[in-house]
C-alpha positions in Angstrom: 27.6 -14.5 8.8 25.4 -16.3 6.5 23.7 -18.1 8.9 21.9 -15.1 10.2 22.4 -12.6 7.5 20.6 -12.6 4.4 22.2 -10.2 2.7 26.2 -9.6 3.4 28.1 -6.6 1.3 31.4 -5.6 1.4 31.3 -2.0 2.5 35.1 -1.1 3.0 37.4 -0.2 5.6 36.1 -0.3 9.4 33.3 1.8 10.0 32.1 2.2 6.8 29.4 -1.0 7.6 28.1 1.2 10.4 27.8 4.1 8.1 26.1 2.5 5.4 23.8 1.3 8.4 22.4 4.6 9.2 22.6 5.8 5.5 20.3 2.6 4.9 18.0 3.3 7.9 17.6 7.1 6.9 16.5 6.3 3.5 13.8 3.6 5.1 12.6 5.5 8.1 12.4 8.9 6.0 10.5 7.1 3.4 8.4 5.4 6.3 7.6 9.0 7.4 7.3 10.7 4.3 4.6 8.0 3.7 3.0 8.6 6.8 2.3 11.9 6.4 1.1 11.7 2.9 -1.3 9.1 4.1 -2.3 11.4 7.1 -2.8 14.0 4.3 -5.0 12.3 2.1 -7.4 10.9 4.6 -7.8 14.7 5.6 -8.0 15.1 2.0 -10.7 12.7 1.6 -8.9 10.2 -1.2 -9.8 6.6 -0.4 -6.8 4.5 1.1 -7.4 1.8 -1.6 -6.8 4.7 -4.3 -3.8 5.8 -3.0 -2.5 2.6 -2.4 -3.3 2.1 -5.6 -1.8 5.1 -7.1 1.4 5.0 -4.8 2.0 1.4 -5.8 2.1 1.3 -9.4 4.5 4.7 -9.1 6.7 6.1 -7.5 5.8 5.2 -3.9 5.8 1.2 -4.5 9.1 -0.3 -2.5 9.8 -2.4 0.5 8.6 0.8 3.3 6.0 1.2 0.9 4.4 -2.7 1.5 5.0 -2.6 5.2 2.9 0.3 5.6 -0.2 -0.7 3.2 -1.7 -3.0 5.4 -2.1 0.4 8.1 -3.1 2.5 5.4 -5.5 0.4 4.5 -6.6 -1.7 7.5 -5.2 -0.1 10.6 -2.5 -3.7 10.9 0.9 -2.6 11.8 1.6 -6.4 12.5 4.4 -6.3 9.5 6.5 -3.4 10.7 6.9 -3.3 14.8 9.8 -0.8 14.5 9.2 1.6 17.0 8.7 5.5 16.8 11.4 6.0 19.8 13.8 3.8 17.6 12.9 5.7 14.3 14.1 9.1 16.1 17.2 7.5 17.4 18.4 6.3 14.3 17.1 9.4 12.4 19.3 11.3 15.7 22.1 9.1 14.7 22.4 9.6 11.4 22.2 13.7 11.9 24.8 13.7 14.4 26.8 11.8 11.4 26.1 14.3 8.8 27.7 16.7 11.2 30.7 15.2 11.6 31.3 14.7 7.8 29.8 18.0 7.1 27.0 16.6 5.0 23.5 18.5 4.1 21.1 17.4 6.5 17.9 19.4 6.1 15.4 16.5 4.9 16.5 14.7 7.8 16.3 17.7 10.7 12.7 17.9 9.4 12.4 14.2 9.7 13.9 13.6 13.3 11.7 16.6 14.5 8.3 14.5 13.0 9.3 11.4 14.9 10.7 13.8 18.0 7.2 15.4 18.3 5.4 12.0 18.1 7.5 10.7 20.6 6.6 13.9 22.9 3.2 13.1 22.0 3.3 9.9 23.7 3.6 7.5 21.2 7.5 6.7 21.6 6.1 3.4 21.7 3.9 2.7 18.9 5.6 0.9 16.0 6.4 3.2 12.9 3.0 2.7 10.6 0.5 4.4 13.5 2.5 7.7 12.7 0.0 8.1 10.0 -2.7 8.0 13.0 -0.5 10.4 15.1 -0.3 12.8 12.1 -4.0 12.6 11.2 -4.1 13.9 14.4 -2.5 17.1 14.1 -4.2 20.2 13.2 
């Protein structure tokens, strides 16, 4: 596995990888959105991007989602993060349909599959992840 993992953790019994998988990609893709939409949010707003990257990196925003999706905020360059919005709703979809299996709360993410669900219907199931700050600057 080393050879093309970078990072291998013991996770348990069988399953439980695959599980920590979709735990892993909610927390990333909700960030991913919840970033996008503040983004969308302040351009409305009129802060400068360089402020709020500013702001967001030296807080509580600064992370791994949080560097992938600077160079869109500020430069329109989703070269470092060509994860799909099609893929972001069927992980998000995954990881629902998991929490209602093991009866878990899943209210941040219903709200987060149905931001990525009406992107998609909006056409852009195939732009990668950081132009759903463009698609949500778009709403009204």
């Amino acid at each position: 596995m080393r050879s093309y993992a970078e990072n291998i953790t013991y996770a348990g019994a069988v399953g439980t990888g695959h599980t920590l998988k979709l735990l892993h990609n909610f927390v990333s893709l909700g960030f991913s959105a919840v970033l996008a939409e503040a983004a969308a949010c302040s351009s409305k707003a009129g802060v400068d991007p360089a402020v709020l990257v500013e702001v967001l990196g030296n807080g509580g925003g600064a992370g791994v989602v949080f560097e992938r999706l600077k160079p869109f905020i500020l430069a329109q360059d989703a070269s470092g993060f060509r994860f799909s919005i099609a893929n972001a709703r069927k992980d998000i979809g995954y990881y629902v349909d998991m929490t209602r299996d093991v009866a878990a709360e899943n209210g941040a993410a219903a709200a987060i599959f149905q931001t990525y669900d009406q992107a998609c219907s909006a056409g852009h199931e195939h732009a990668p992840v950081p132009e759903l700050i463009s698609v949500l600057s778009e709403r009204k």
